[in-house]
VOMARDO-147754 format. One record per residue (C-alpha): residue in one letter; x, y, z. Coordinates in steps of 0.05 Angstrom, whole numbers, plus 5000, padded with zeros to 4 digits. Layout:
BEGIN
<pt "a",<X,Y,Z>>;
...
// end
This chain:
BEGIN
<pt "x",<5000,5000,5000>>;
<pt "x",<5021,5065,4982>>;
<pt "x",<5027,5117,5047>>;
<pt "x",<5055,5182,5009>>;
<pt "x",<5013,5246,5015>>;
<pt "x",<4986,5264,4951>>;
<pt "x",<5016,5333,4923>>;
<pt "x",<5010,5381,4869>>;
<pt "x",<5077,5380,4820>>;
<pt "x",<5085,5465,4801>>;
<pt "x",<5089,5466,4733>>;
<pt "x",<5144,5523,4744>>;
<pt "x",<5185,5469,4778>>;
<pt "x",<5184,5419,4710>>;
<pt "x",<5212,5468,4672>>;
<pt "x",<5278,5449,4630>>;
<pt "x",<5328,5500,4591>>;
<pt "x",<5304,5570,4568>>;
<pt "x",<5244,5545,4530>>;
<pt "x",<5168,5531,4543>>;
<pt "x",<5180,5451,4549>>;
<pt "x",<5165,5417,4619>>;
<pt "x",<5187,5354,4640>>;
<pt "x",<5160,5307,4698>>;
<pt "x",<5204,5251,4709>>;
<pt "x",<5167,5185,4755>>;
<pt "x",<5215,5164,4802>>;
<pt "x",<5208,5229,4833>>;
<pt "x",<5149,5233,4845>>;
<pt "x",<5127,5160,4856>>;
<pt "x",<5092,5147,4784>>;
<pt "x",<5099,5095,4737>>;
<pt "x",<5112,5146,4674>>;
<pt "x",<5144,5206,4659>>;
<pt "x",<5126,5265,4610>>;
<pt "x",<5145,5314,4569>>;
<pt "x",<5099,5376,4546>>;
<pt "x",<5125,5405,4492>>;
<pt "x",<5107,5481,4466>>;
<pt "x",<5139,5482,4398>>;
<pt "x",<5136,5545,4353>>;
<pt "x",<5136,5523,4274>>;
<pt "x",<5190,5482,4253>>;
<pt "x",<5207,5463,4318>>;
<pt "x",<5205,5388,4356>>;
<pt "x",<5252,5340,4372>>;
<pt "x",<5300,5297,4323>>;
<pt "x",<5295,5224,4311>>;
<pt "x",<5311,5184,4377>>;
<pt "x",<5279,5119,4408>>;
<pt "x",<5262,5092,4481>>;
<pt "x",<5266,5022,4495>>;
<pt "x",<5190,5027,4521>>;
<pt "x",<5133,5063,4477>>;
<pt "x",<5119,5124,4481>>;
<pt "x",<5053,5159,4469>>;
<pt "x",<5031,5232,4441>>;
<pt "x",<4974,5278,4449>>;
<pt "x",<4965,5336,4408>>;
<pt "x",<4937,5390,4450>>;
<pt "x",<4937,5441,4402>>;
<pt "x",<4968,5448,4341>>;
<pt "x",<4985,5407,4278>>;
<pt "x",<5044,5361,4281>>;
<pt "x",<5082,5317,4230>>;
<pt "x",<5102,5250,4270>>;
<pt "x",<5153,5203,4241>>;
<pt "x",<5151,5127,4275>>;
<pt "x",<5203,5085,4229>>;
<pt "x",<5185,5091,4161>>;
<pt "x",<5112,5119,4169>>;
<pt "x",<5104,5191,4168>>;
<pt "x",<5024,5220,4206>>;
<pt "x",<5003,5280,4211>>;
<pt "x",<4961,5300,4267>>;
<pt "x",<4917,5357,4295>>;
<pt "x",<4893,5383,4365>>;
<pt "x",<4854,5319,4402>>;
<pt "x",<4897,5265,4359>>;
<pt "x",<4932,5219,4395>>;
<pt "x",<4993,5168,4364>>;
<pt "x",<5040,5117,4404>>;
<pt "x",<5108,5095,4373>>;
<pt "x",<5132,5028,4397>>;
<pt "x",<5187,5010,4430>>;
<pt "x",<5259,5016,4400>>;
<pt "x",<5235,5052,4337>>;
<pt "x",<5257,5118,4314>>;
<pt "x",<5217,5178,4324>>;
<pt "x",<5199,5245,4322>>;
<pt "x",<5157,5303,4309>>;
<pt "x",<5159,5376,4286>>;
<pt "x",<5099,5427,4287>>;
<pt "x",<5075,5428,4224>>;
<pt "x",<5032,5485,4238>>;
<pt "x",<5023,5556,4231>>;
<pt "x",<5016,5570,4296>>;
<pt "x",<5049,5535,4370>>;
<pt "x",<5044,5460,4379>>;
<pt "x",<5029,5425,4450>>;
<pt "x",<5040,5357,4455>>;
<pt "x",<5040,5312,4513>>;
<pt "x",<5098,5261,4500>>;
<pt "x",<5077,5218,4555>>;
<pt "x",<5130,5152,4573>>;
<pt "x",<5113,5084,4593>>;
<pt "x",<5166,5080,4651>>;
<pt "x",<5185,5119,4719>>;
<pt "x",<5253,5154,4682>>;
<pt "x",<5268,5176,4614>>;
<pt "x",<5307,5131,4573>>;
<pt "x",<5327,5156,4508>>;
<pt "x",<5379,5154,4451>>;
<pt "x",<5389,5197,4398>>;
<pt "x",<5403,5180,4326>>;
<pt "x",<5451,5223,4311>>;
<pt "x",<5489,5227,4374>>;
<pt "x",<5497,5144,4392>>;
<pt "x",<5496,5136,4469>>;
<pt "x",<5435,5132,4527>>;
<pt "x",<5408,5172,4563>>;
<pt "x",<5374,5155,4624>>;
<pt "x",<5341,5206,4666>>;
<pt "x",<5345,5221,4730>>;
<pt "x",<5410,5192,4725>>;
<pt "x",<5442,5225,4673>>;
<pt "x",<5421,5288,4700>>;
<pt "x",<5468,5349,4694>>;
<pt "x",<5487,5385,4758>>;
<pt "x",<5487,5459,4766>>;
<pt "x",<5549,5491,4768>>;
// end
């Protein structure tokens, strides 16, 4: 049985870099998956990279262009897509206007390796430290 005290996870507190992306990472808080929500401008999202766990999106607003493998989808705000496991992907907004999409993760960390820059990362444990 679980005996934490439920508590509310500032959204100002899951903020990464200088941009409008939050992440919440599940071993911190005692969840089974992490997140990311992404607030893209056009042209913006993430390069190809895979997890060794799916990973699911939902398009909160916005129009995005999601690559999984070889299969290319475009979706729109309410959409929702889920790339498997140890396949390639990524998206971009596609749009006009901002994109939000919540990248949610089937596990308690982020696991992830990028395909042009060979090498995992595993999150919270690869976290940087402040200087």
């Amino acid at each position: 049985m679980n005996t934490a005290t439920p508590t509310i996870v500032p959204a100002a507190g899951l903020g990464i870099g200088t941009g409008r992306t939050r992440r919440f990472i599940g071993a911190e808080h005692d969840a089974a998956v992490s997140y990311f929500f992404v607030d893209n401008e056009p042209g913006q999202g993430p390069d190809l990279h895979r997890h060794p766990y799916a990973e699911t999106w939902v398009v909160l607003e916005g129009e995005a262009r999601i690559t999984i493998g070889d299969v290319v989808l475009h979706a729109v705000a309410g959409d929702t897509a889920t790339g498997p496991a140890d396949v390639w992907h990524g998206f971009k907004n596609s749009g006009t206007g901002r994109l939000r999409v919540l990248c949610i993760h089937a596990s308690d960390r982020i696991i992830q390796e990028w395909q042009d820059a060979p090498g995992i990362l595993d999150i919270p444990g690869d976290l940087p430290t402040e200087d």
